[in-house]
C-alpha positions as a Markdown table, in Angstrom:
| # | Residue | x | y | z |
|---|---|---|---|---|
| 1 | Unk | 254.7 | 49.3 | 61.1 |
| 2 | Unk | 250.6 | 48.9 | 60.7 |
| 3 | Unk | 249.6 | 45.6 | 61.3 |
| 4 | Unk | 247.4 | 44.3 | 58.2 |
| 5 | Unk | 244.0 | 43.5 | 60.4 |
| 6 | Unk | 242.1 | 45.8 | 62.2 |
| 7 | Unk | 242.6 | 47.6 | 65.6 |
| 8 | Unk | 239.9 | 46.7 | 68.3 |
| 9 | Unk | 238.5 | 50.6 | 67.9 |
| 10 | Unk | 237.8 | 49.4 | 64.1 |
| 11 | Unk | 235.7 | 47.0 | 64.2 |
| 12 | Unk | 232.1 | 48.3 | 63.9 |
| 13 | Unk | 228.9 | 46.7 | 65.2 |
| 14 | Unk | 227.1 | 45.9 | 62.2 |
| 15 | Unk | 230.2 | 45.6 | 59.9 |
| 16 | Unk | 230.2 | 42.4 | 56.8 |
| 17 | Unk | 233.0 | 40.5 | 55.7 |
| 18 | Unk | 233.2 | 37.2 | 53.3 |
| 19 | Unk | 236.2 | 35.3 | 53.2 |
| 20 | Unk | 237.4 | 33.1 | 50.0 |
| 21 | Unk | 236.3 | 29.7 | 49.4 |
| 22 | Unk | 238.4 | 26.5 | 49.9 |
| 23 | Unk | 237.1 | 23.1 | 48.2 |
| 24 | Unk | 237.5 | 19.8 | 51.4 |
| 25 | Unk | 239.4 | 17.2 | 49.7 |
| 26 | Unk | 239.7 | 13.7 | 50.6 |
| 27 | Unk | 242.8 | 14.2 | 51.7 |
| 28 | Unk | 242.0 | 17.0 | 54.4 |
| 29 | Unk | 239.8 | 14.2 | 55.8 |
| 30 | Unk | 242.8 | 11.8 | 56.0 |
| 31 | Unk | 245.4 | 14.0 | 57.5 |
| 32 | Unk | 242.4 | 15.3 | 59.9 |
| 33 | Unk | 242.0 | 11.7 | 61.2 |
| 34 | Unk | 245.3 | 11.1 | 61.8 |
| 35 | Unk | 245.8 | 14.3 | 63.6 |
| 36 | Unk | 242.8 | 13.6 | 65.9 |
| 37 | Unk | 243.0 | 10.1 | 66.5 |
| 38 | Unk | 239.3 | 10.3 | 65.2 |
| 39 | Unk | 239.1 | 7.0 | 62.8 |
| 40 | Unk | 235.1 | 7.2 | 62.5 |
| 41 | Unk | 234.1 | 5.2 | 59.6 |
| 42 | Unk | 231.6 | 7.8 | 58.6 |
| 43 | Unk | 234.9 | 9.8 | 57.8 |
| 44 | Unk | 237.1 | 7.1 | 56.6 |
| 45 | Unk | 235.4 | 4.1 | 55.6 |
| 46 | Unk | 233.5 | 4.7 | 51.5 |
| 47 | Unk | 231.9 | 1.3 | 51.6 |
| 48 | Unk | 230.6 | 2.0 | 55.5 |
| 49 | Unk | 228.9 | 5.5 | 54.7 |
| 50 | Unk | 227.0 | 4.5 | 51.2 |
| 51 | Unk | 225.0 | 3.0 | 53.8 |
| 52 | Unk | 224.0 | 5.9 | 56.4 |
| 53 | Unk | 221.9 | 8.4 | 55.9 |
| 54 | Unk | 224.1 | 10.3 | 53.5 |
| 55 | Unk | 225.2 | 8.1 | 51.3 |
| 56 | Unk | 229.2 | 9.0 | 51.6 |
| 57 | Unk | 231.9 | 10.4 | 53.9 |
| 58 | Unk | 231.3 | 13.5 | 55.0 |
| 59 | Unk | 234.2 | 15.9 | 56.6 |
| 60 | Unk | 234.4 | 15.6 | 60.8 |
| 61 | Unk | 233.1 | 18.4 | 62.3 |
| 62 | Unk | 235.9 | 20.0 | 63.6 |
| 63 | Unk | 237.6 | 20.1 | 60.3 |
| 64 | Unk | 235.2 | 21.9 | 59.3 |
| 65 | Unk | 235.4 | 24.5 | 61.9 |
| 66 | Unk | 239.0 | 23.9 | 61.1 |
| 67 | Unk | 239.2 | 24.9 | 57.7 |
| 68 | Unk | 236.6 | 28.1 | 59.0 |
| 69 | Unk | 239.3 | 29.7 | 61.0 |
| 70 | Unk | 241.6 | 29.5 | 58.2 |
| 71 | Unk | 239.6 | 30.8 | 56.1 |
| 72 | Unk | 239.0 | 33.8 | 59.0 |
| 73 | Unk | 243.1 | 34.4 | 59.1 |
| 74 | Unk | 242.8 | 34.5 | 55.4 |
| 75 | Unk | 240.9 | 37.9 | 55.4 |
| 76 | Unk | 242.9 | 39.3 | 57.2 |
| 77 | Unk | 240.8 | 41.1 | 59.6 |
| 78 | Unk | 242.9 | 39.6 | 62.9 |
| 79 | Unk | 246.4 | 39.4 | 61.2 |
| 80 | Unk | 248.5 | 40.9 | 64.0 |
| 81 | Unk | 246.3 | 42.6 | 65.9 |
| 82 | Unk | 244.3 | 38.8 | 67.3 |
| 83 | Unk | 245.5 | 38.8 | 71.1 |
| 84 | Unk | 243.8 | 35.5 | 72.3 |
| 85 | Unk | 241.0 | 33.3 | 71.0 |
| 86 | Unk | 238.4 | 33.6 | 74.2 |
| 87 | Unk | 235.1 | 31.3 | 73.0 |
| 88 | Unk | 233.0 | 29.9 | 70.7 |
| 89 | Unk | 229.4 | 30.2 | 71.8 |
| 90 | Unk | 226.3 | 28.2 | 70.6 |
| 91 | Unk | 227.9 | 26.4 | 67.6 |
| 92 | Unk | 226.1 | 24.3 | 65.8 |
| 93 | Unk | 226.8 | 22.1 | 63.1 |
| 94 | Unk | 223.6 | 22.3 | 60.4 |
| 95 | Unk | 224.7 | 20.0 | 57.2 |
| 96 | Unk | 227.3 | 17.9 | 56.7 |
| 97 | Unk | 230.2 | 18.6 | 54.5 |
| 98 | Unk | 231.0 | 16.7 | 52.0 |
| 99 | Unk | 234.4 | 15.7 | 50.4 |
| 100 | Unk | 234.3 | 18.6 | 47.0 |
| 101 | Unk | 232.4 | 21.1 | 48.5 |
| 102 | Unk | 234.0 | 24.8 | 48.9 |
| 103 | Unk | 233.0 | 26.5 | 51.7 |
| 104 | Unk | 233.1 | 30.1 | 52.6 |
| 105 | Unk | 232.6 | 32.5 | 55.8 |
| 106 | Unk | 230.0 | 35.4 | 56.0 |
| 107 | Unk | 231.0 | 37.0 | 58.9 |
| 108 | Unk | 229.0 | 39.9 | 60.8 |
| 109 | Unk | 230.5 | 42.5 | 64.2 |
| 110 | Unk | 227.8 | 41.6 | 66.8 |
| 111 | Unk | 229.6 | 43.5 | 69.8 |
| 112 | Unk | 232.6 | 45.2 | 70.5 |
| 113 | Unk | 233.4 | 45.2 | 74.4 |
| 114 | Unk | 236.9 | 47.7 | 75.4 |
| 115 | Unk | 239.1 | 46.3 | 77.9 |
| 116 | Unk | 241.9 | 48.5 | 78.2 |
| 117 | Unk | 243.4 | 46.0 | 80.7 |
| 118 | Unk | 244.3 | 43.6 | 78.5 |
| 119 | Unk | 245.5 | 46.4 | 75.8 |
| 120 | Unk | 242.4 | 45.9 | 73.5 |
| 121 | Unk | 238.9 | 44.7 | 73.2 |
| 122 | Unk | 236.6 | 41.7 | 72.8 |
| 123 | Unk | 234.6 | 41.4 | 69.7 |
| 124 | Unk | 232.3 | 39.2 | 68.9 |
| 125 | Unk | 231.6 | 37.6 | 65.3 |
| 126 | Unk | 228.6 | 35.8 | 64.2 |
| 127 | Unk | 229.6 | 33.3 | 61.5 |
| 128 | Unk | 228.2 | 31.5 | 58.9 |
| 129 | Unk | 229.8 | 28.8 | 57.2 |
| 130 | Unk | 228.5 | 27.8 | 53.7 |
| 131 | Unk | 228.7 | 25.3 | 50.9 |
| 132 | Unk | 229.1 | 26.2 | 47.4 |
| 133 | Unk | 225.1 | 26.2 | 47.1 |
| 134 | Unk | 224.7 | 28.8 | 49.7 |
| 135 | Unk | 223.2 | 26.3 | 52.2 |
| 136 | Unk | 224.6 | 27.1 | 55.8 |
| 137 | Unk | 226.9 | 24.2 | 57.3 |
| 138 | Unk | 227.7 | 25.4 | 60.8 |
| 139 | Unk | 226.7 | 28.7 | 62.8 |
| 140 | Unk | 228.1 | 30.4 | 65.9 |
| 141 | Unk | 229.5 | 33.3 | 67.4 |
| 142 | Unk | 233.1 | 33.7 | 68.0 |
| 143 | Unk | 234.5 | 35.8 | 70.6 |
| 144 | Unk | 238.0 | 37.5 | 70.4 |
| 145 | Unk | 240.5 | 39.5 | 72.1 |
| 146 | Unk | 242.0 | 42.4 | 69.4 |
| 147 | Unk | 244.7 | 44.7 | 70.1 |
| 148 | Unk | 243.5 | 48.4 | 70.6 |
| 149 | Unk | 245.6 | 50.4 | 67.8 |
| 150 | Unk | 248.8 | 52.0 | 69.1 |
| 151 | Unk | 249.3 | 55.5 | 70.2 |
């Protein structure tokens, strides 16, 4: 049976991809803090955060790069054929992320590297992260280990 994402010798230097959109809700924000232990008030606290430099909560960092490999799996691209997760390289966050905005991924093959030893390939991504006003939240490239298709 065909896996739904695409072999390592599919993926093509150059090659687009935009995932859905998914709105941050308060209560992502809530179950992230509790998961990492990471209470920040400029996550948590309303009353703390009308007084910093933007006015209101805004989504940790990590959630939001979270919420970005979801959205990743959600194409499809790496369903079943993803062998490991190897790196993220020169990530960086750009705007906050507020609680009610949707963000989206734009996506883009940057290289393809075979290595039949491991049964695949390592591609690397470049990814954009947006708001719902186009306005780039994070950046990076993300390298990955895909299965080469079987014979």
């Amino acid at each position: 049976m065909r896996s739904r994402g695409l072999y390592f010798e599919e993926f093509e230097i150059g090659k687009k991809f935009v995932s859905v959109g998914r709105t941050v809700t308060e209560h992502d924000i809530v179950t992230f803090a509790g998961l990492s232990g990471d209470f920040n008030q400029i996550h948590t606290d309303a009353e703390f955060s009308k007084n910093t430099v933007y006015g209101q909560r805004i989504a940790h960092g990590v959630l939001g790069l979270s919420i970005a490999t979801g959205l990743v799996m959600r194409t499809g691209l790496l369903e079943g054929t993803v062998l490991a997760f190897r790196e993220i390289d020169q990530w960086k966050f750009t705007k906050p992320i507020f609680i009610g905005d949707t963000i989206h991924v734009e996506l883009e093959v940057i290289e393809t590297k075979p290595l039949a030893r491991l049964g695949g390939g390592s591609i690397t991504i470049a990814v954009k992260v947006l708001n719902q006003n186009e306005e780039m939240v994070m950046k990076g490239n993300w390298i990955a280990l895909v299965a080469s298709r079987p014979e």
